[in-house]
DSSP file (Angstrom, degrees, kcal/mol; ACC not computed):
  #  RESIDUE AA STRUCTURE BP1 BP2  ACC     N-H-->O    O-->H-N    N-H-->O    O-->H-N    TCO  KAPPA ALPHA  PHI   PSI    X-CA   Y-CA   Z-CA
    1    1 A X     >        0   0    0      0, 0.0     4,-0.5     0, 0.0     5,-0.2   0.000 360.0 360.0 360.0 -29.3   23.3  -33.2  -14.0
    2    2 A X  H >>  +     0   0    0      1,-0.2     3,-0.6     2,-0.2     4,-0.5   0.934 360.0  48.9 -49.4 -65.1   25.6  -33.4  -16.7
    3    3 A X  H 34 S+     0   0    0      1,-0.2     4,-0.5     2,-0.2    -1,-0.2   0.708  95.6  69.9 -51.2 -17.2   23.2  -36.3  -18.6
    4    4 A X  H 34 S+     0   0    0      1,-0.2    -1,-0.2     2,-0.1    -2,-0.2   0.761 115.3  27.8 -90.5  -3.0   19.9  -34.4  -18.3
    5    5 A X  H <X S+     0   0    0     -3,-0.6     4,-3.9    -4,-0.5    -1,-0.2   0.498  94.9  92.0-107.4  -1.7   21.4  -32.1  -20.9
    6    6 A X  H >X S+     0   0    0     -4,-0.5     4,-2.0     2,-0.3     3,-0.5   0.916  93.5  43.3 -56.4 -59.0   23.8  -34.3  -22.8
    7    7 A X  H 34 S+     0   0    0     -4,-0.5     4,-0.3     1,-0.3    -1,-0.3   0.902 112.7  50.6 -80.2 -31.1   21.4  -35.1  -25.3
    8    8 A X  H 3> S+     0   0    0      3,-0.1     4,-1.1     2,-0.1    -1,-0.3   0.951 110.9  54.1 -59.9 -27.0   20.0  -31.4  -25.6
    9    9 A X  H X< S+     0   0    0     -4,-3.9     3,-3.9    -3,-0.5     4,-0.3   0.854 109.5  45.4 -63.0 -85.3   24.0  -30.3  -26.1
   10   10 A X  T 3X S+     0   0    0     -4,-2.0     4,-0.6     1,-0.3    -1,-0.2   0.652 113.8  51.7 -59.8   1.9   24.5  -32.9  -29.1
   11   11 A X  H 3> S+     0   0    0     -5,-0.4     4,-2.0    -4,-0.3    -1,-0.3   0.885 115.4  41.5-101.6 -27.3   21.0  -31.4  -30.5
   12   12 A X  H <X S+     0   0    0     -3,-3.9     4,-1.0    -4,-1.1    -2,-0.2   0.806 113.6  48.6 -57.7 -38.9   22.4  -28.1  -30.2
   13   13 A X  H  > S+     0   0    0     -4,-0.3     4,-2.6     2,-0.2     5,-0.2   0.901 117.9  46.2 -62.8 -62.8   26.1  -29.1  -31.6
   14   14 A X  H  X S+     0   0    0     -4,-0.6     4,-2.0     1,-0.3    -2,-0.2   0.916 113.0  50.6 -56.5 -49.9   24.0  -30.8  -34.6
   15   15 A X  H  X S+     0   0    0     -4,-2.0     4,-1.1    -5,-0.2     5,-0.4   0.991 112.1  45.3 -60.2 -47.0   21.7  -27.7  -35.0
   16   16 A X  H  < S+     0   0    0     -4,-1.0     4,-0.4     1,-0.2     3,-0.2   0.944 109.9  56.2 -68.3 -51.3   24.6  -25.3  -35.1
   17   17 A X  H  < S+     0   0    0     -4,-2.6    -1,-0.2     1,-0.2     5,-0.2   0.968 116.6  33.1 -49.4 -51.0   26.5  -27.4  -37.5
   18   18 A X  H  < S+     0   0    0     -4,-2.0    -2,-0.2    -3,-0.3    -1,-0.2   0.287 122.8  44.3 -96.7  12.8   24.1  -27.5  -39.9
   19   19 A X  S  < S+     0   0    0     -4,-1.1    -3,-0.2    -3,-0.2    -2,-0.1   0.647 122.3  19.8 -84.1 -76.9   22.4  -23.9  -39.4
   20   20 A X  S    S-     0   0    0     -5,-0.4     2,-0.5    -4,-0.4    -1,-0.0  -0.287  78.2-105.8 -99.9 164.9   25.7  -22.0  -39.1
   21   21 A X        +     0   0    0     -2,-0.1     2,-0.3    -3,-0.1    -4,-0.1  -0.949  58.6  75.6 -87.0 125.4   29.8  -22.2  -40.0
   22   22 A X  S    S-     0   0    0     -2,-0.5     2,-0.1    -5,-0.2     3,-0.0  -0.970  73.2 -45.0-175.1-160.2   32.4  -22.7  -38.0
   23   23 A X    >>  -     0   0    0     -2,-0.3     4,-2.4     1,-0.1     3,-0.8  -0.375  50.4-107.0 -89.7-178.9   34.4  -25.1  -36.0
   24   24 A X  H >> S+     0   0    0      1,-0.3     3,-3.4     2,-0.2     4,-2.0   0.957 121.9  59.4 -50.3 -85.5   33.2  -28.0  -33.6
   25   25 A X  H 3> S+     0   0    0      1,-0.3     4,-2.1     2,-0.2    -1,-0.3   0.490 105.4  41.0   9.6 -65.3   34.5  -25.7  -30.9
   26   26 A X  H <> S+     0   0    0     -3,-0.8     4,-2.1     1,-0.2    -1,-0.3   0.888 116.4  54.2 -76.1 -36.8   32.2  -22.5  -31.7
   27   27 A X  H <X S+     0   0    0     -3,-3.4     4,-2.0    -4,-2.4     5,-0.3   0.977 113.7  40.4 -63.7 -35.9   29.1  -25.3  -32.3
   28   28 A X  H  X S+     0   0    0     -4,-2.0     4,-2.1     1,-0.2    -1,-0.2   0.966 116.0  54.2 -81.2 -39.3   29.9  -26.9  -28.4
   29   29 A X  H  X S+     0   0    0     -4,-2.1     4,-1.7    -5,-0.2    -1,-0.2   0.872 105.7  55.5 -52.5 -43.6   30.3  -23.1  -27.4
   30   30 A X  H  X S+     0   0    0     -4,-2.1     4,-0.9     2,-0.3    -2,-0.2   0.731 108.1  41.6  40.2 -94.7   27.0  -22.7  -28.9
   31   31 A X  H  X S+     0   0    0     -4,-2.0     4,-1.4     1,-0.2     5,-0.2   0.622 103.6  64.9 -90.8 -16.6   25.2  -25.2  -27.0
   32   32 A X  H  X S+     0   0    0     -4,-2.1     4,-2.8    -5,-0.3    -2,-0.3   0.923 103.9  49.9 -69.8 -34.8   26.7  -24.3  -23.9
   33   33 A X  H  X S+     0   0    0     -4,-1.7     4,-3.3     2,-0.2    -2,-0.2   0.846 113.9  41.8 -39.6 -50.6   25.0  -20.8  -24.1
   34   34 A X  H  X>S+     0   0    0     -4,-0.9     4,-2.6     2,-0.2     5,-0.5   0.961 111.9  51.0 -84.4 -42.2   21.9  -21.8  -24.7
   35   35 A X  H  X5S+     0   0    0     -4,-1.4     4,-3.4     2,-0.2    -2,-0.2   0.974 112.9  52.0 -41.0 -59.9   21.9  -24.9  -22.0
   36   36 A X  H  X5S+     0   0    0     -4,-2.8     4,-3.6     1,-0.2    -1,-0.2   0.908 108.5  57.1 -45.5 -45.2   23.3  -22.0  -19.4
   37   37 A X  H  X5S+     0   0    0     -4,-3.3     4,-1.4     1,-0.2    -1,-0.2   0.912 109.5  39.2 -41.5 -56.7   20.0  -20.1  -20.8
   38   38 A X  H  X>S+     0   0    0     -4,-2.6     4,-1.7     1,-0.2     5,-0.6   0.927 110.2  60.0 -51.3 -51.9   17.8  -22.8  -19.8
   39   39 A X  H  X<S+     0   0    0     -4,-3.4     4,-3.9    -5,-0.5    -1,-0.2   0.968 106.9  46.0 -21.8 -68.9   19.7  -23.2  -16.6
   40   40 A X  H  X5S+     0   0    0     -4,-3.6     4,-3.6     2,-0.2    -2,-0.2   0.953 110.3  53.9 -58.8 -65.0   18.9  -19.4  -15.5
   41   41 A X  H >X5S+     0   0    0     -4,-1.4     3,-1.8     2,-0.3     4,-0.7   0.838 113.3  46.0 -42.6 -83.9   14.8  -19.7  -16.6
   42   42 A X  H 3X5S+     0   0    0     -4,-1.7     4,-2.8     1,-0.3     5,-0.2   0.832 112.5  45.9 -42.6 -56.7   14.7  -22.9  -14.2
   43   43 A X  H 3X<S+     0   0    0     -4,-3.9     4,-0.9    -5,-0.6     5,-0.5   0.991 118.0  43.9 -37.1 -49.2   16.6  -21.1  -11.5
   44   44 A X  H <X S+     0   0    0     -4,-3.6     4,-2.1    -3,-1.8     5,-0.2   0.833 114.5  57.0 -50.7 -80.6   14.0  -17.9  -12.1
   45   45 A X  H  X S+     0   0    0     -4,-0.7     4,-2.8     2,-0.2    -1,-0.2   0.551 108.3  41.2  12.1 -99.9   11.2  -20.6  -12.3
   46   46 A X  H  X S+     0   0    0     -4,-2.8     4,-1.0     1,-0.3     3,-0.5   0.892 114.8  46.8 -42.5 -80.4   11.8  -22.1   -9.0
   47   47 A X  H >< S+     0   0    0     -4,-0.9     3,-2.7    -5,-0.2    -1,-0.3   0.932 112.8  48.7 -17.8 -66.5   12.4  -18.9   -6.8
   48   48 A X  H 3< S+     0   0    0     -4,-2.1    -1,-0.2    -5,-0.5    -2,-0.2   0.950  98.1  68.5 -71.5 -23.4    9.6  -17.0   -8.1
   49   49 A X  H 3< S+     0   0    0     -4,-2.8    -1,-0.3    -3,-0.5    -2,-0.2   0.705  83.8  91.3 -64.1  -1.7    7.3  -19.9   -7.6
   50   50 A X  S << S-     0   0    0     -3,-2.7     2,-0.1    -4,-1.0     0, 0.0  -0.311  89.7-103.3 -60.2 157.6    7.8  -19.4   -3.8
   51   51 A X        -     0   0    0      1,-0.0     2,-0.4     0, 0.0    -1,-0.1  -0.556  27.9-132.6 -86.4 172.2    5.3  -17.2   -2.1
   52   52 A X        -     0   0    0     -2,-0.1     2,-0.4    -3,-0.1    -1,-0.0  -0.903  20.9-114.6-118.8 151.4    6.3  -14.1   -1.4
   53   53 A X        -     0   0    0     -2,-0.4     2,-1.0     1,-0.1     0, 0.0  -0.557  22.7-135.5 -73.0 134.3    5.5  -12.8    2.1
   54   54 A X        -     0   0    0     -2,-0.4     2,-0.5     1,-0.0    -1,-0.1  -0.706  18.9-145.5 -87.4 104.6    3.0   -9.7    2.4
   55   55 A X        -     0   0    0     -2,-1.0     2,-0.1     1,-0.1     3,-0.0  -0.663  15.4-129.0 -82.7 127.1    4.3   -7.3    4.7
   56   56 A X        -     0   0    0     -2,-0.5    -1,-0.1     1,-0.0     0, 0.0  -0.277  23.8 -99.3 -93.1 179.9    1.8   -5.7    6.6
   57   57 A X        -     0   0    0     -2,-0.1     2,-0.3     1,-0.1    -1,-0.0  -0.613  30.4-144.3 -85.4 152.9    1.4   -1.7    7.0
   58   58 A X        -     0   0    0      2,-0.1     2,-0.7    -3,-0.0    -1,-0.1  -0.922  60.7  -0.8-122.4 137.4    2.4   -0.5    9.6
   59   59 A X  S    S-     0   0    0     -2,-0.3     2,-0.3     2,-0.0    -2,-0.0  -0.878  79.7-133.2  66.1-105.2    0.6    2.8   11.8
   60   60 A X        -     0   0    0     -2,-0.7     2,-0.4     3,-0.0    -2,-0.1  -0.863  37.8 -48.3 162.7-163.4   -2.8    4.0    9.5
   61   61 A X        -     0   0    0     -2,-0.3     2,-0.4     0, 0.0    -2,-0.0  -0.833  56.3-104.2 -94.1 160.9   -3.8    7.3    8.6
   62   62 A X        -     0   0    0     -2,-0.4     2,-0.1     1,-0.1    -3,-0.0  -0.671  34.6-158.6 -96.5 139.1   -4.0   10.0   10.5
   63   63 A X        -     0   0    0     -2,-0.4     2,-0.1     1,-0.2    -1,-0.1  -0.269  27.2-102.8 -90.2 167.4   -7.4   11.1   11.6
   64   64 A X        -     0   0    0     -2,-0.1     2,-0.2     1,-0.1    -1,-0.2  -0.403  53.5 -85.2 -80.9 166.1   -8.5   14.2   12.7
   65   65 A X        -     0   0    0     -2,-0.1     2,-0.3     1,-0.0    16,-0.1  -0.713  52.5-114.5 -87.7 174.7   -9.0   14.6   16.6
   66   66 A X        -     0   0    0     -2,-0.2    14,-0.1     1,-0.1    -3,-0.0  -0.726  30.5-106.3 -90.4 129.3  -12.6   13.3   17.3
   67   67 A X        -     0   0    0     -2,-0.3     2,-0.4     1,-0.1    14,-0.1  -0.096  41.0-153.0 -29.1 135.3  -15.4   16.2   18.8
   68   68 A X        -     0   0    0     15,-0.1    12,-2.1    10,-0.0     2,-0.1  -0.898  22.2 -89.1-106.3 156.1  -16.0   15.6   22.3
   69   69 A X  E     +A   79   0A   0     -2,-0.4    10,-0.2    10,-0.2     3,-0.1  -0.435  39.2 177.4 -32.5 119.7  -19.0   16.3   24.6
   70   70 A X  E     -     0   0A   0      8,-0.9    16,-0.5     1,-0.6     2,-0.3   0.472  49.1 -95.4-117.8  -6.0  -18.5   19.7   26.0
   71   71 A X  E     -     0   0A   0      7,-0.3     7,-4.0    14,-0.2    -1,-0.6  -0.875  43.9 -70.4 132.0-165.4  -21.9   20.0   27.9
   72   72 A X  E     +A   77   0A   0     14,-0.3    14,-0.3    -2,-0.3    16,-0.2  -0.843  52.1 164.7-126.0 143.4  -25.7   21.6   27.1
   73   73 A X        +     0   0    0      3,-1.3     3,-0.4    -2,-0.3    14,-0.1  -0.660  63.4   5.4-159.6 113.7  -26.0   25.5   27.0
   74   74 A X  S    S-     0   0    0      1,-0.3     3,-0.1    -2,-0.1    13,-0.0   0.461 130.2 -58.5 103.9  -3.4  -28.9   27.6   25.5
   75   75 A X  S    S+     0   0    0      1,-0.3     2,-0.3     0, 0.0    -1,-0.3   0.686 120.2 120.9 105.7  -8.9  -31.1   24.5   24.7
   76   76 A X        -     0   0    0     -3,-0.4    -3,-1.3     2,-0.0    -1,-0.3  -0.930  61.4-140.5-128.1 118.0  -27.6   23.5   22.4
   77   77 A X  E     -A   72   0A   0     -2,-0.3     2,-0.6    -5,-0.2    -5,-0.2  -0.419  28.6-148.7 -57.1 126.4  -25.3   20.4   22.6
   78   78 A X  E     -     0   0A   0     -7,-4.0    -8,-0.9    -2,-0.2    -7,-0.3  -0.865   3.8-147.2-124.2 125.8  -21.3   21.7   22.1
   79   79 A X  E     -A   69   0A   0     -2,-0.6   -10,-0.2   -10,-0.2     2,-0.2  -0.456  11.8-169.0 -78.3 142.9  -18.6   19.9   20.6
   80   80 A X    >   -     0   0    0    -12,-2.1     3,-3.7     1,-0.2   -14,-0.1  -0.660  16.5-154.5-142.1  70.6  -15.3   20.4   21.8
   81   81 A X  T 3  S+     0   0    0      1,-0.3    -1,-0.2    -2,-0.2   -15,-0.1   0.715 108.0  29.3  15.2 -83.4  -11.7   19.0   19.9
   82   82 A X  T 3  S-     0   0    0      1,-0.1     2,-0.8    -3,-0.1    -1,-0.3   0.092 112.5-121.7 -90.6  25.6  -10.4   19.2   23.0
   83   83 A X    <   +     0   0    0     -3,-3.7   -15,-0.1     1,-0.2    -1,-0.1  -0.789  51.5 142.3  78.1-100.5  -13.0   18.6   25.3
   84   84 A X        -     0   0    0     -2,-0.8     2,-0.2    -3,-0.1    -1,-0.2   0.565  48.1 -88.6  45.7-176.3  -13.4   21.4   27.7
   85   85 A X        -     0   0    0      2,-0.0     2,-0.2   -14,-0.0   -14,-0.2  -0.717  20.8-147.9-129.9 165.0  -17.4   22.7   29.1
   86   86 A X        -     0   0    0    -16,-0.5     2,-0.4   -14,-0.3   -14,-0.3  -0.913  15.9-161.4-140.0 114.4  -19.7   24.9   28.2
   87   87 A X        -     0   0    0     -2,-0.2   -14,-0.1   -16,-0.1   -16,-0.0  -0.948  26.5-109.7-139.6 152.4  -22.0   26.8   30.4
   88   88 A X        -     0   0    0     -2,-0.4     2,-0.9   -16,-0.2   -15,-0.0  -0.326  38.7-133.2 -74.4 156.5  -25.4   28.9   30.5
   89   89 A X        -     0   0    0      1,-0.1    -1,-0.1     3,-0.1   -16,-0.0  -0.893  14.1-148.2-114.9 108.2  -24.4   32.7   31.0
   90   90 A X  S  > S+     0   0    0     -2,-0.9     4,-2.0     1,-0.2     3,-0.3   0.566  86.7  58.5 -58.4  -4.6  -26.7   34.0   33.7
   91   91 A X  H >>>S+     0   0    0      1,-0.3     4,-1.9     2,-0.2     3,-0.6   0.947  97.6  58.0 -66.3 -51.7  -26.9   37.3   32.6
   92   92 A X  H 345S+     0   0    0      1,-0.2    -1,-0.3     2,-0.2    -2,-0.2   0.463 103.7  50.3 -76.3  20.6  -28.0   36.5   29.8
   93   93 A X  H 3>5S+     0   0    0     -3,-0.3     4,-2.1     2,-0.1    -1,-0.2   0.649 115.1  46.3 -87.9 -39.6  -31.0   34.7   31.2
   94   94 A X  H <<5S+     0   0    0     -4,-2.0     4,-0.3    -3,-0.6    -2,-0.2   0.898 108.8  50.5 -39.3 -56.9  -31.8   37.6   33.2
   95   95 A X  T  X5S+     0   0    0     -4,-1.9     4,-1.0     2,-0.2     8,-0.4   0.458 107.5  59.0 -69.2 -14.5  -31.3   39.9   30.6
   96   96 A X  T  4<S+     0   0    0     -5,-0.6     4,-0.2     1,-0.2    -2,-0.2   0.876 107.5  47.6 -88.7 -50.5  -34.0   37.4   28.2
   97   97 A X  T  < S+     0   0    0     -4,-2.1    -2,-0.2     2,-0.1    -1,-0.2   0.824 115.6  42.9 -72.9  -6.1  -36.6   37.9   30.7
   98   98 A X  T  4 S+     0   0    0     -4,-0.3     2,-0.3     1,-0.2    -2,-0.1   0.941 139.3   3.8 -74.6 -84.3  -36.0   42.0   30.8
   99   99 A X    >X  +     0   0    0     -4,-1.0     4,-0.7     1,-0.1     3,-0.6  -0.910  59.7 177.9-126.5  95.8  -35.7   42.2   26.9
  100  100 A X  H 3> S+     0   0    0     -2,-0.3     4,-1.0     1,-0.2    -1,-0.1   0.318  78.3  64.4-118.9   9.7  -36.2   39.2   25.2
  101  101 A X  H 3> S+     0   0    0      2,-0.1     4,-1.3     3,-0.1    -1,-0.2   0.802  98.9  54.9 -49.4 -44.9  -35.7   41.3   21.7
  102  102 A X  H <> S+     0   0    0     -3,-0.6     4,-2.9    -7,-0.3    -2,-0.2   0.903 109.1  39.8 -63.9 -54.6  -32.6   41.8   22.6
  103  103 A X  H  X S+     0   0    0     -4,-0.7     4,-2.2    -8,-0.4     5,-0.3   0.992 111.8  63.0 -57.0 -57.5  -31.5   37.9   23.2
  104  104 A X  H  X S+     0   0    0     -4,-1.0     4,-3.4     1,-0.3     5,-0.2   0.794 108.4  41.8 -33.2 -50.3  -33.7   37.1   19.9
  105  105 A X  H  X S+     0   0    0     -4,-1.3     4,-1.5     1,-0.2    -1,-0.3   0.881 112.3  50.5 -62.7 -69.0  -31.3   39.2   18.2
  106  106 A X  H  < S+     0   0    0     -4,-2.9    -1,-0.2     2,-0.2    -2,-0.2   0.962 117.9  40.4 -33.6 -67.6  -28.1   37.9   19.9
  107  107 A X  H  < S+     0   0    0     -4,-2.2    -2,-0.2     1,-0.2    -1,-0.2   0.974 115.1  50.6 -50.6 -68.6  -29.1   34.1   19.2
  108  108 A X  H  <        0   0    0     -4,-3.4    -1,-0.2     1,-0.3    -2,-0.2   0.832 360.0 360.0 -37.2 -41.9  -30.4   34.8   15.5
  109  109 A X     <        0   0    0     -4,-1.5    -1,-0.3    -5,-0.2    -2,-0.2   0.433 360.0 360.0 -77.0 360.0  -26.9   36.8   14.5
């Protein structure tokens, strides 16, 4: 691993020498910074090109509960949350053929 940089160090050493001052030393320190740089990007590189897994969601939203069928009363279908019945009230069928003002009134209201 050492050779696939060797000649990128001495181009670094050479840049820094003739860029900057100092000794050999600070130039080899130099290029070892920036080689490590490259180093890290190739690492990133590789890792991120993996897929990443998609975790799926888990439970939904919550819905309301759904109307049930509660039965027929009056000529009228009734919805029920919680289910449960509905039934015609014989009075008041009685009471429609007696006074069927009275019912009108009842229903309309």
């Amino acid at each position: 691993m050492a050779d696939e940089y060797k000649s990128l160090r001495e181009d670094y050493i050479a840049e820094f020498q003739k860029y900057k001052e100092g000794s050999l030393q600070d130039a080899v320190d130099y290029a070892e910074k920036q080689i490590d740089k490259i180093k890290a990007k190739k690492k990133k590189k590789k890792t991120e090109s993996q897929p990443r897994i998609q975790q799926k969601s888990k439970g939904g939203a919550i819905k309301k509960p759904e109307m049930m069928y509660g039965g027929m009363a009056n000529n009228k279908k009734h919805m029920y949350s919680a289910g449960g019945s509905v039934k015609d009230n014989p009075g008041l069928k009685a009471l429609a053929k007696q006074r069927p003002d009275v019912v009108a009134k009842m229903m309309k209201g």
